[in-house]
N, C-alpha and C positions, 0 to 999 in steps of 0.2 A: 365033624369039626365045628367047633362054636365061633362064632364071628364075634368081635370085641365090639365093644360099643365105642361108639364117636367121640368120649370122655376116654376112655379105653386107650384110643390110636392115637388123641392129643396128647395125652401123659409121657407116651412113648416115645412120638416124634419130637418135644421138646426137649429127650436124654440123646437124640442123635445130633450128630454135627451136620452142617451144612452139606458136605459133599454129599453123605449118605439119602437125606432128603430130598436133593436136585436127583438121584440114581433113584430112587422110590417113585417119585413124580414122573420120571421119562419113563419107568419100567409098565407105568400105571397107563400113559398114555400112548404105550405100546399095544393094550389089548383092546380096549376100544373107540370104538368113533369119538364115541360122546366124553370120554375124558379127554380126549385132546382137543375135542371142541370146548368142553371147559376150563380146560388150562391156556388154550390159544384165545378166552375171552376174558380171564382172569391177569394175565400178564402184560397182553397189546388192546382191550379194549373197556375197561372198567375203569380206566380213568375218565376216559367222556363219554359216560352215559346216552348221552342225546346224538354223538355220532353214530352208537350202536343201536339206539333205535330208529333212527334213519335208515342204516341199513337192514334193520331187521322188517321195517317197510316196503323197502324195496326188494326185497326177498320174495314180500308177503305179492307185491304186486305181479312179478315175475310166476309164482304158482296159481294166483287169478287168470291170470293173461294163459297160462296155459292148462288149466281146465277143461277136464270133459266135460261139457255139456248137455250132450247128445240126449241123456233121458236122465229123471231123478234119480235115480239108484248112483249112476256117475258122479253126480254132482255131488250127492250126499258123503260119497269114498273120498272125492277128492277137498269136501270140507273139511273132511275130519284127519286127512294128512294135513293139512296146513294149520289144522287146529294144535294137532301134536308135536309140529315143527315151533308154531306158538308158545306152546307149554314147555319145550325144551328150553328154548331162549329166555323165557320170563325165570324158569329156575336159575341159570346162570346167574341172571340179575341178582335175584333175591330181592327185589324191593318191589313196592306194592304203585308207583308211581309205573315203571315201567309196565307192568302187570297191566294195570287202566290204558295204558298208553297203548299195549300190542291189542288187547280185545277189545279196546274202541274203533282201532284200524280195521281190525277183523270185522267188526260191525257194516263200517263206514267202507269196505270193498263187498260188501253184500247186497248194501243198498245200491253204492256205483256200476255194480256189475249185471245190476237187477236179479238176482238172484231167486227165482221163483218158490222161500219160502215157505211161503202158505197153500204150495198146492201140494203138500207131502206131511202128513203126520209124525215123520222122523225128522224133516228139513224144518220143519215149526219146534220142535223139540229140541233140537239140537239149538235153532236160534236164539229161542227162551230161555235157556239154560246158560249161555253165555250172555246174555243180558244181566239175568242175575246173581251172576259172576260179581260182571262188572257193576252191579250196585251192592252189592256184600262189599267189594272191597272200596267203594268211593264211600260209604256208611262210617269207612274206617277212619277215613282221612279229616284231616283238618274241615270246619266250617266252612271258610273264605274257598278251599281246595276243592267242596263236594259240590259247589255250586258252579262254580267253573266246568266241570268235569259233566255234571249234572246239565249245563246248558249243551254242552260237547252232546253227549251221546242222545240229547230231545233231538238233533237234528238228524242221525242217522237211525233212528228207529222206525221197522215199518211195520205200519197198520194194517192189516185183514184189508 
């Protein structure tokens, strides 16, 4: 079976009536997590941006705070679920503001956390790699925006 394209399902959804589309939508966020997590941040949380990333902070601190530790291999597992938890919430958004916004937290809980980086060639790879993340997408942004953003992330960057 061939999957219609995203041009394809708008065509279509625009010849249904409303009821039909509220029964699409609930049928959808019937099968998985993650649709109803983006429908439950599309309908009660995208109106204020900055309270959802507030909480999407506080999420982040809550999975810091419970961390395993105990030896680098842990630490690295449990970067990278919170990195993926990350990368869910910033699609949600779809905006490149939030995006800065969650991987500079991400930063700035590595550095708070001390986070021992640089004594793991995957834990240095993985931290450089969301660095330059986060200057890909500040690159993107406004002047006035990159240098703001740019002073943000000199203070949670850490050096060898």
């Amino acid at each position: 079976m061939k999957t219609a394209s995203v041009n394809e399902l708008k065509n279509e959804l625009a010849l249904l009536g409303q009821k039909e589309v509220v029964e699409l939508c609930l049928r959808l966020a019937r099968f998985k997590k993650e649709n109803k997590e983006l429908l439950t941040y599309l309908i009660y949380e995208s109106h204020d941006l900055d309270s959802y990333l507030n909480e999407v902070k506080r999420e982040m601190d809550k999975q810091f705070e419970g961390m395993n530790r105990s030896n680098l291999y842990l630490t690295k597992k449990s970067l990278r679920a919170i990195l993926r938890s990350n990368n869910k919430f910033t699609r949600y958004t779809g905006t490149k503001k939030a995006e800065i916004e969650i991987l500079t937290y991400f930063i700035s809980c590595i550095a708070r956390h001390n986070i021992p980086v640089h004594d793991s060639v995957k834990l240095a790879n993985l931290y450089s790699t969301q660095l330059e993340k986060i200057r890909k997408v500040i690159a993107e942004q406004e002047d006035d925006l990159q240098y703001d953003y740019q002073l943000e992330l000199k203070k949670w960057v850490i050096e060898k």
